[in-house]
KOLMI-992405 format. One line per 2 residues: number of its first residue (from 1); their letters; for each residue z, y, x of C-alpha. Coordinates in nm, 4 decimals. Layout:
# residues N
NUM = a = Z:Y:X  ...
***
This chain:
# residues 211
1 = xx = 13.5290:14.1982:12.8126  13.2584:13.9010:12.8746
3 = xx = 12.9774:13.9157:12.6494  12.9506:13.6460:12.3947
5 = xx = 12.6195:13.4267:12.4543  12.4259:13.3970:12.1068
7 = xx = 12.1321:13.2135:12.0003  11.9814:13.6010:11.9228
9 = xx = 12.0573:13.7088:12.3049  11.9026:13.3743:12.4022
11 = xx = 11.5620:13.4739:12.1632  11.6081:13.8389:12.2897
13 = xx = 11.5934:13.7038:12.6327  11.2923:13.5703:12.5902
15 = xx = 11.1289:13.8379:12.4275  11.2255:14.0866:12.7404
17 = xx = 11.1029:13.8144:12.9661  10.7427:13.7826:12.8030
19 = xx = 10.7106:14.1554:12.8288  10.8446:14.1608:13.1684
21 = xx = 10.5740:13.8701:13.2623  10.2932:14.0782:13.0703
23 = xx = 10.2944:14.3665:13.2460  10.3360:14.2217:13.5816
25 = xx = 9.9628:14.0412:13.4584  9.8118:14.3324:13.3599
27 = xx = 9.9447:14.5105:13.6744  9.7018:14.2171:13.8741
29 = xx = 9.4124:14.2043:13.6298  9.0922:14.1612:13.8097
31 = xx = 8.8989:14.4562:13.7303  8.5729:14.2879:13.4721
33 = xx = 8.7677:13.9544:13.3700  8.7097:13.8735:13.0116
35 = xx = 8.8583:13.5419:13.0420  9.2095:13.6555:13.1773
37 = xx = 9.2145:13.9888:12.9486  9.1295:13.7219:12.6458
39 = xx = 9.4101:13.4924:12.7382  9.6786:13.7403:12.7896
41 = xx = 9.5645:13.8709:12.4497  9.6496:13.5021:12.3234
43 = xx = 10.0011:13.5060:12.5411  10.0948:13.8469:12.3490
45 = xx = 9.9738:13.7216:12.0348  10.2484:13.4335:12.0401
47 = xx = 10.5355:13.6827:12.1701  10.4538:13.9022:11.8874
49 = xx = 10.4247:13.6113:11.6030  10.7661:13.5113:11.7562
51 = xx = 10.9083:13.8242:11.7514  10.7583:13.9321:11.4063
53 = xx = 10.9099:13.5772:11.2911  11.2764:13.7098:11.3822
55 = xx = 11.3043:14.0447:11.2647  11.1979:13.9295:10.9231
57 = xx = 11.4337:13.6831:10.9355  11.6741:13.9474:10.9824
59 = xx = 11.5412:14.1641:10.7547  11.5488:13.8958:10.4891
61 = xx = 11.8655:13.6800:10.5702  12.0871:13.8212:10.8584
63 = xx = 12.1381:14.1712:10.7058  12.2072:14.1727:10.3615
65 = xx = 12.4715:13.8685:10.4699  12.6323:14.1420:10.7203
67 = xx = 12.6482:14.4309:10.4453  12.7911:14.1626:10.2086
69 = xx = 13.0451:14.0783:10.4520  13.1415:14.4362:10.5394
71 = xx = 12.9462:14.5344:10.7546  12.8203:14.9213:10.7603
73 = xx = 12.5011:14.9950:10.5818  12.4458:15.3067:10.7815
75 = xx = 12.4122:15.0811:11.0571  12.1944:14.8174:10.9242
77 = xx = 11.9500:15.1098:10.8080  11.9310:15.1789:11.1422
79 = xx = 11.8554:14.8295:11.2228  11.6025:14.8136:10.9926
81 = xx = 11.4415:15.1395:11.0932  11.4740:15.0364:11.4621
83 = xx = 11.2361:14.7113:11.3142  11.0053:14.9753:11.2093
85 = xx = 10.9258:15.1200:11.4875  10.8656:14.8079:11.6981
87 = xx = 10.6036:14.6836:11.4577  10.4231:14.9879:11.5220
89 = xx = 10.4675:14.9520:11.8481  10.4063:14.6022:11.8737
91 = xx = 10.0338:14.6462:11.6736  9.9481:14.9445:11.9048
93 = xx = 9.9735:14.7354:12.1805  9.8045:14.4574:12.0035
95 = xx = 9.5000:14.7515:11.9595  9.5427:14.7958:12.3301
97 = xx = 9.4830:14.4167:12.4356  9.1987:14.4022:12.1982
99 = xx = 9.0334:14.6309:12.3733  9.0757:14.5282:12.6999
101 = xx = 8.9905:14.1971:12.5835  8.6542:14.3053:12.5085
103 = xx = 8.5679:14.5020:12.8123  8.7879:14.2928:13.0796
105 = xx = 8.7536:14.6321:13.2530  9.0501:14.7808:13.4755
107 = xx = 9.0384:15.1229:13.3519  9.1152:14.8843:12.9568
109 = xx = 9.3621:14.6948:13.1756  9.5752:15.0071:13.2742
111 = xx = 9.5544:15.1489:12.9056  9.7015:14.8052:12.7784
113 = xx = 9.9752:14.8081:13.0580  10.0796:15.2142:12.9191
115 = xx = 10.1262:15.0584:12.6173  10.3161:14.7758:12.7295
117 = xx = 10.5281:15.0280:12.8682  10.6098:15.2293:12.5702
119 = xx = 10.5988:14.8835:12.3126  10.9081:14.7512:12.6044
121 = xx = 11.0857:15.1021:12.5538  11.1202:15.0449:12.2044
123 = xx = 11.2027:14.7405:12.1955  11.4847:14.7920:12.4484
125 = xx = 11.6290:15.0001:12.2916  11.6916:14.8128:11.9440
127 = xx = 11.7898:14.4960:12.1253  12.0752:14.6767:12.3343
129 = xx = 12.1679:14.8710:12.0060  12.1382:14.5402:11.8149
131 = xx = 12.3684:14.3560:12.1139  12.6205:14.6320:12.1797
133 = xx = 12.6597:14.7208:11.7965  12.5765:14.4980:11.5322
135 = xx = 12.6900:14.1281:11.7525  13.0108:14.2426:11.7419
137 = xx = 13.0639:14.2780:11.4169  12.8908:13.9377:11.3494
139 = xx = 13.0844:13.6981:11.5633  13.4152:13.6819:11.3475
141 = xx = 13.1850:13.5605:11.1018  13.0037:13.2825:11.2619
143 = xx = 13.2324:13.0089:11.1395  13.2112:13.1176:10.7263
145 = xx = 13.0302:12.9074:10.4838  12.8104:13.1792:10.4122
147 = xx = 12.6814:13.2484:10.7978  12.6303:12.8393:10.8405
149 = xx = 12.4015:12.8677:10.5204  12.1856:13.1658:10.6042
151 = xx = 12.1805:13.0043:11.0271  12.0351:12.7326:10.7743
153 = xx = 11.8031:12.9022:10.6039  11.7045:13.1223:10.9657
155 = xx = 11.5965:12.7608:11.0583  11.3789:12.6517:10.7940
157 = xx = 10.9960:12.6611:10.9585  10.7377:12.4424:10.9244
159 = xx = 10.7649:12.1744:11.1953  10.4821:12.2551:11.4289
161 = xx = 10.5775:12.6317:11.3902  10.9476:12.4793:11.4740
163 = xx = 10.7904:12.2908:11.8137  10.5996:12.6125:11.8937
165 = xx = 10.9417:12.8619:11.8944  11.1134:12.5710:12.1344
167 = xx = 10.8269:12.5832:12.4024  10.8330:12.9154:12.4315
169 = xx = 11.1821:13.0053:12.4110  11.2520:12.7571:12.6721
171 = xx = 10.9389:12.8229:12.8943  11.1168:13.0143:13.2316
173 = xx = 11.4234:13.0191:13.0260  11.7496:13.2067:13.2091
175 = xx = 12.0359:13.0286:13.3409  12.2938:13.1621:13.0615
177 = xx = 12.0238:13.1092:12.7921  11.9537:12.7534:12.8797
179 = xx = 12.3788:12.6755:12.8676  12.3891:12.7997:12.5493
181 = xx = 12.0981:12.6209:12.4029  12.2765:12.3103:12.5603
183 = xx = 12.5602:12.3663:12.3985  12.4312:12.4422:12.0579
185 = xx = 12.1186:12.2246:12.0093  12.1039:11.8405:12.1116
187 = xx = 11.8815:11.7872:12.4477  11.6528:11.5353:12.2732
189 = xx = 11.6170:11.7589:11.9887  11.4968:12.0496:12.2282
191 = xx = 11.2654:11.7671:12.4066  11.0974:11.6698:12.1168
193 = xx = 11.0144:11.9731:11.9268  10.9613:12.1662:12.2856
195 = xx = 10.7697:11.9329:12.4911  10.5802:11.7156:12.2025
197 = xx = 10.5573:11.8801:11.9016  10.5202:12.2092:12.0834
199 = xx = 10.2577:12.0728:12.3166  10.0028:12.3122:12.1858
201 = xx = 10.2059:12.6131:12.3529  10.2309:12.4330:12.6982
203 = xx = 9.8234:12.3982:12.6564  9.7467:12.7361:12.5753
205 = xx = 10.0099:12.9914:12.6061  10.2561:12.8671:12.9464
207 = xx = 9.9297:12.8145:13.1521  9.8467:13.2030:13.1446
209 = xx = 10.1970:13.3196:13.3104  10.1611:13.0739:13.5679
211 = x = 9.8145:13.2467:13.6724
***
């Protein structure tokens, strides 16, 4: 059966391509440079803000909507323990970049990349058990009242914050990922929040992958 493209495989995506684009960096860090170790530190610091941003969002909205529409609790514990565990994962590596952003040095750079390594395990894991298990259970419901008012609520942000998740979701974005955006947001919407409001991201984060 053909898997059903969602907005969360499309954020998932990305999330799996940052990490992907992180270690490769830290894989080709000159040995003693402060200045790229610091600006990978800022790259990682906007995957996990992004990231952070989503699994509260499911935490808060997107589960309790499943239970209440029959959904397993057994498995949304899971979920939420799975959530867990990436944040501690997540601010390890966070420790890990910190450090290497300090020292710049290669021996720091190879630490940070091990942790990468582990932080990508994790998180692997809960977005394949999140795709394979929970999804289905969520598409017969993406046409009820109740989904279309918590998609609603998932897309209350501030408006720079809003311009921000739009530069980077669609910075390098897949082939399947950018059909689906198509399909459910309108182009000039995606232009203006991406490219203008979320100008700052194009600045200072999509410069460092290009490197």
């Amino acid at each position: 059966m053909a898997e059903t493209m969602t907005m969360n495989r499309v954020i998932h995506a990305a999330v799996r391509r940052d990490l992907d684009r992180l270690a490769a960096a830290l894989d080709s860090a000159p040995d003693g440079d402060r200045s790229r170790a610091q600006d990978l530190r800022r790259a990682y610091g906007n995957l996990h803000a992004e990231l952070v941003y989503h699994h509260e969002g499911e935490d808060r909205l997107v589960f309790p909507v499943l239970v209440r529409l029959g959904v397993d609790q057994a498995l949304v514990d899971e979920m939420d323990a799975e959530h867990h565990a990436m944040a501690e994962a997540l601010t390890s590596t966070a420790a890990a970049l910190d450090t290497y952003a300090t020292s710049g040095s290669a021996a720091d750079a190879a630490a940070a990349r091990a942790s990468v390594e582990q932080t990508r395990q994790v998180v692997d894991r809960h977005l394949d058990h999140e795709e394979a298990e929970l999804e289905p259970l969520m598409l017969p419901h993406l046409e009820s009242p109740e989904w279309k008012q918590t998609e609603k609520q998932l897309r209350k942000r501030p408006l720079g914050e809003s311009g921000r998740f739009f530069a980077w979701l669609t910075d390098g974005m897949d082939p399947a990922s950018q059909s689906h955006l198509k399909a459910t947001v309108p182009a000039p919407v995606v232009f203006v929040l991406g490219s203008v409001i979320g100008r700052g991201y194009h600045r200072d984060i999509a410069p460092v992958w290009r490197t």
